[in-house]
N, C-alpha and C positions, 0 to 999 in steps of 0.2 A: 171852229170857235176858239179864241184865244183865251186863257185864263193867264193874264200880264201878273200878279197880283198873288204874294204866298205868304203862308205860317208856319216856319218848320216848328216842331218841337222834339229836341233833344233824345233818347231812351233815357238816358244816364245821368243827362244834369238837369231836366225841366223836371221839376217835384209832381206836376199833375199827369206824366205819362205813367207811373204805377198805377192809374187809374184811366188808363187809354183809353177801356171799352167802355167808362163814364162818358169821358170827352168826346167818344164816335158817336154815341147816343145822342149826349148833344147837340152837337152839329146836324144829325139826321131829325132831330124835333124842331131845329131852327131855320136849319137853312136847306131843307127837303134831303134828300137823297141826290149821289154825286150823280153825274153828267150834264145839269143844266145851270147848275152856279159853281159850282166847283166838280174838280175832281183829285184825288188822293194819291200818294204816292209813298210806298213805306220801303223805307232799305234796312239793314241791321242797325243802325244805328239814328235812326231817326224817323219818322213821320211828317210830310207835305200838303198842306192842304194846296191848291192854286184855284183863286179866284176869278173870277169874268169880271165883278165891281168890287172898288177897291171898298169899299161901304162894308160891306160882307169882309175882307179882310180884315178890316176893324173892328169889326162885333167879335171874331174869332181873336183877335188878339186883345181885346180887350177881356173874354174870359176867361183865356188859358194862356196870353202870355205870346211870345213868340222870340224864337231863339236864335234868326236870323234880320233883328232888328235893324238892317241896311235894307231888307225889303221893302219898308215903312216908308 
């Protein structure tokens, strides 16, 4: 399965990652649990959602933002 389609957000400069484990919640109330619409990807310095539809990319970026706005 390809997930073409991401929302990175920041540690450092997106305001809503001090509240990551709000935003993981979210994501698992809305758009299920990863492997079937998305899957995650986290390094020291940021967090990855990647999408399968870009739809679901947009709900994610429309509630937390997205920090590699060339994805879009």
């Amino acid at each position: 399965m390809e997930y073409p389609y991401s929302v990175t957000l920041n540690w450092e400069n997106n305001p809503y990652m001090k509240y990551w484990n709000e935003v993981c919640a979210w994501t698992v109330e809305h758009l299920g649990l990863p492997g079937h619409r998305y899957k995650t990807e986290i390094t020291e310095d940021f967090m990855i959602w990647h999408f399968v539809e870009q739809q679901d990319q947009l709900i994610m970026t429309l509630a937390w933002g997205n920090d590699n706005v060339a994805d879009i």
